[in-house]
matplotlib code that plots the C-alpha trace (Angstrom):
import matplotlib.pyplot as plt

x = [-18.9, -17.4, -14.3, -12.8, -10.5, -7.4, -4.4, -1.4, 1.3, -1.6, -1.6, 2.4, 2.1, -0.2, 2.4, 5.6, 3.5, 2.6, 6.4, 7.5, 5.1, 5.8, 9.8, 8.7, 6.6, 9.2, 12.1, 9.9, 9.4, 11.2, 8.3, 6.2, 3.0, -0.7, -0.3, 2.5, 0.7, -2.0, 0.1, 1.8, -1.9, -2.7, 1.1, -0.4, -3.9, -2.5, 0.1, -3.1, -4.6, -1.5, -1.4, -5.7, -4.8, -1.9, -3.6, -6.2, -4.5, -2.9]
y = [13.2, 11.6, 11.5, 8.1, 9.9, 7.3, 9.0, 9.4, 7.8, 4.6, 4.8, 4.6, 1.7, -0.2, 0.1, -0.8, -4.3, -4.6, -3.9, -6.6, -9.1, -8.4, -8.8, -12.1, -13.2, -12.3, -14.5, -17.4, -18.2, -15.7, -15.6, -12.8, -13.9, -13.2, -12.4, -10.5, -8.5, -8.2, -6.7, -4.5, -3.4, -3.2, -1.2, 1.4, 1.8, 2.6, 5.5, 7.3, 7.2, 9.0, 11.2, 12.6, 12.8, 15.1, 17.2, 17.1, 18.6, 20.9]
z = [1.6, 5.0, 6.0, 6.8, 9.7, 8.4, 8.8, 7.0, 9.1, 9.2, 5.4, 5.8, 7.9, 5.6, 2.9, 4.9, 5.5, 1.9, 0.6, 3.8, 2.2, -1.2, -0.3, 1.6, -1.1, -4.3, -2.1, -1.6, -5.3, -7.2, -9.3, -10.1, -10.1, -9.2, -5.5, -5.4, -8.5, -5.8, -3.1, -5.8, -6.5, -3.2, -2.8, -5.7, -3.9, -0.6, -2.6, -4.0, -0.8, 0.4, -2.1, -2.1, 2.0, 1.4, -0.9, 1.2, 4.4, 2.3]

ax = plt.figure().add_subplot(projection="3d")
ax.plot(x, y, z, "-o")
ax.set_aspect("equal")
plt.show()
């Protein structure tokens, strides 16, 4: 299989923006609704790519 060559601290990055947006996006309508259930999604993703790159490097 390839390797992507992503690395963690990018991965961490990702999901600081994600959390920012989700944050900006929970204060605007104080809704939960689909696209902030997207970014939490997308929030989720991102953690199990942390997690296989960890176990990886291990």
């Amino acid at each position: 299989m390839q390797k992507l060559g992503i690395k963690i601290s990018e991965l961490e990055s990702v999901k600081n923006e994600l959390n920012a947006k989700l944050i900006k996006q929970r204060d605007e309508d104080s809704v939960i609704g689909i696209e902030e259930a997207v970014t939490a999604g997308q929030i989720a993703l991102v953690d199990r790519l942390i997690v296989a790159a960890q176990k990886r490097d291990k």
